[in-house]
C-alpha positions as CSV (number, residue, x, y, z in Angstrom):
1,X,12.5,-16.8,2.9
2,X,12.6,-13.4,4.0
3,X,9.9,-11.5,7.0
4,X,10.0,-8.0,5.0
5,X,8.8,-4.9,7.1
6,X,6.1,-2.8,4.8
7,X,4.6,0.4,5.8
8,X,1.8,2.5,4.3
9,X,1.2,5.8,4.2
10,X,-1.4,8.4,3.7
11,X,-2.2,12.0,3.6
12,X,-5.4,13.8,2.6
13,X,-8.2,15.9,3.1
14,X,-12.1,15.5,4.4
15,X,-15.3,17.5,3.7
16,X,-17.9,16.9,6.3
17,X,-21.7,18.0,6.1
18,X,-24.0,16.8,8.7
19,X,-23.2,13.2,9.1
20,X,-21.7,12.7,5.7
21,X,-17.7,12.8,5.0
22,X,-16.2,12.7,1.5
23,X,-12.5,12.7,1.5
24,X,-9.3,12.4,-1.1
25,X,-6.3,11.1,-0.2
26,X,-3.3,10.1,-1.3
27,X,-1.9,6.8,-0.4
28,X,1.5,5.0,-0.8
29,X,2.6,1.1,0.5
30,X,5.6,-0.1,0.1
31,X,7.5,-3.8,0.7
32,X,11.1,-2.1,1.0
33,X,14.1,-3.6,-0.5
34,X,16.5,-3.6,3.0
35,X,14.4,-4.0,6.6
36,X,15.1,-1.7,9.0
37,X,15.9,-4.4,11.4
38,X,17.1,-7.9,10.3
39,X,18.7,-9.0,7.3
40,X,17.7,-8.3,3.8
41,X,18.5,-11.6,1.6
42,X,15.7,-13.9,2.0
43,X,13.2,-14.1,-0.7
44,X,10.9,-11.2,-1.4
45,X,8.9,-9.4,-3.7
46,X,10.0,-5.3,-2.6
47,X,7.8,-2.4,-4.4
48,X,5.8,0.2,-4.0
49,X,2.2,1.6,-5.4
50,X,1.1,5.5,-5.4
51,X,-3.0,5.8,-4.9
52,X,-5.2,8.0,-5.9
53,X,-7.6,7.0,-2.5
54,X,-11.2,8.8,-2.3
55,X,-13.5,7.8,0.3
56,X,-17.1,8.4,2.3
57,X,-18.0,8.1,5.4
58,X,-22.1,8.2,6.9
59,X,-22.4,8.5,10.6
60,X,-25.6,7.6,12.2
61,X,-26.0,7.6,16.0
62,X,-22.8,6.0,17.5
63,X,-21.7,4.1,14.4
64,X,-20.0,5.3,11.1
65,X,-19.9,3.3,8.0
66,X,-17.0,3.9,5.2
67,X,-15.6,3.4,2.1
68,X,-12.1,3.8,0.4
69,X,-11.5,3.0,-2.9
70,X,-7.3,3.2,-4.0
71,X,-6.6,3.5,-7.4
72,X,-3.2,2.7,-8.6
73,X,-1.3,5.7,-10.3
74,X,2.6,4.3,-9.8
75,X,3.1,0.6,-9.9
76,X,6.9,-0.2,-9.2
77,X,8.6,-3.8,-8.2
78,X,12.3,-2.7,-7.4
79,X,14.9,-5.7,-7.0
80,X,15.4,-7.6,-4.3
81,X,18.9,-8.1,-3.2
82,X,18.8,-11.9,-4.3
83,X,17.9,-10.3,-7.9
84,X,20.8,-8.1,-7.5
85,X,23.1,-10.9,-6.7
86,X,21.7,-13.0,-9.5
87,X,22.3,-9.7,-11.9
88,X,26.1,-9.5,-10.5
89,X,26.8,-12.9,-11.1
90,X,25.4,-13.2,-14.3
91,X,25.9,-10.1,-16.1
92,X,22.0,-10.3,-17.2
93,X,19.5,-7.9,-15.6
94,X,17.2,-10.2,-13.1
95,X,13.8,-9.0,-11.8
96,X,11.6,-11.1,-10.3
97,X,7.8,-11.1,-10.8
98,X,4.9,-8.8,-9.0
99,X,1.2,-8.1,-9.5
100,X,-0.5,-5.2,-8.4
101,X,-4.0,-4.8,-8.2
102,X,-5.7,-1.9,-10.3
103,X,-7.8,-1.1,-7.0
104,X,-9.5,-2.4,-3.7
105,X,-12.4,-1.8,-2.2
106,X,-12.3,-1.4,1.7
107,X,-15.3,-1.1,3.9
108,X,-16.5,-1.5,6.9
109,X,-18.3,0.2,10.2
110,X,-17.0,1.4,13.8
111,X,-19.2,1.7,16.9
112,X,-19.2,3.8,19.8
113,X,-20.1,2.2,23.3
């Protein structure tokens, strides 16, 4: 088994009037192939998906409620270094299995005190 580092990203823009925010973004997460620290070989399955990510926002008093929708655009599951071994060895292309959800639904609320 293998304790992957993953990382998200996301960049975008907001529209605010009067306590509502609509917003469009673009996100990306990723389960990279090679950590940045540690080793690499343990089981794992590495890819990345591209989102199309709109959102809204309603602020009353000192709390805001939101919600983010991503919708896949890119869906990729790269190999993992034990499929690249297996590949090596074998001569036959190896690529293990990944699912990737269409889209989520995140919401939720933050408070002020």
């Amino acid at each position: 088994m293998s304790v992957p580092d993953q990382y998200m990203i996301r960049a975008g823009a907001n529209y605010t009037a009067r306590a509502l925010t609509i917003s469009i973004g673009v996100r990306d997460e990723c389960l990279p192939v090679h950590d940045l620290i540690g080793g690499s070989g343990g089981f794992r399955r590495p890819g990345y998906i591209i989102s199309a990510e709109p959102g809204i926002s309603y602020s009353i008093r000192k709390m805001n409620f939101y919600a983010f929708v991503p919708v896949a655009v890119v869906r990729d599951r790269t190999q993992s270094v034990p499929d690249k071994i297996k590949t090596a060895i074998t001569g036959i292309y190896s690529q293990g299995d990944a699912a990737f959800a269409d889209y989520t639904i995140n919401v939720g609320f933050t408070t002020r005190f």
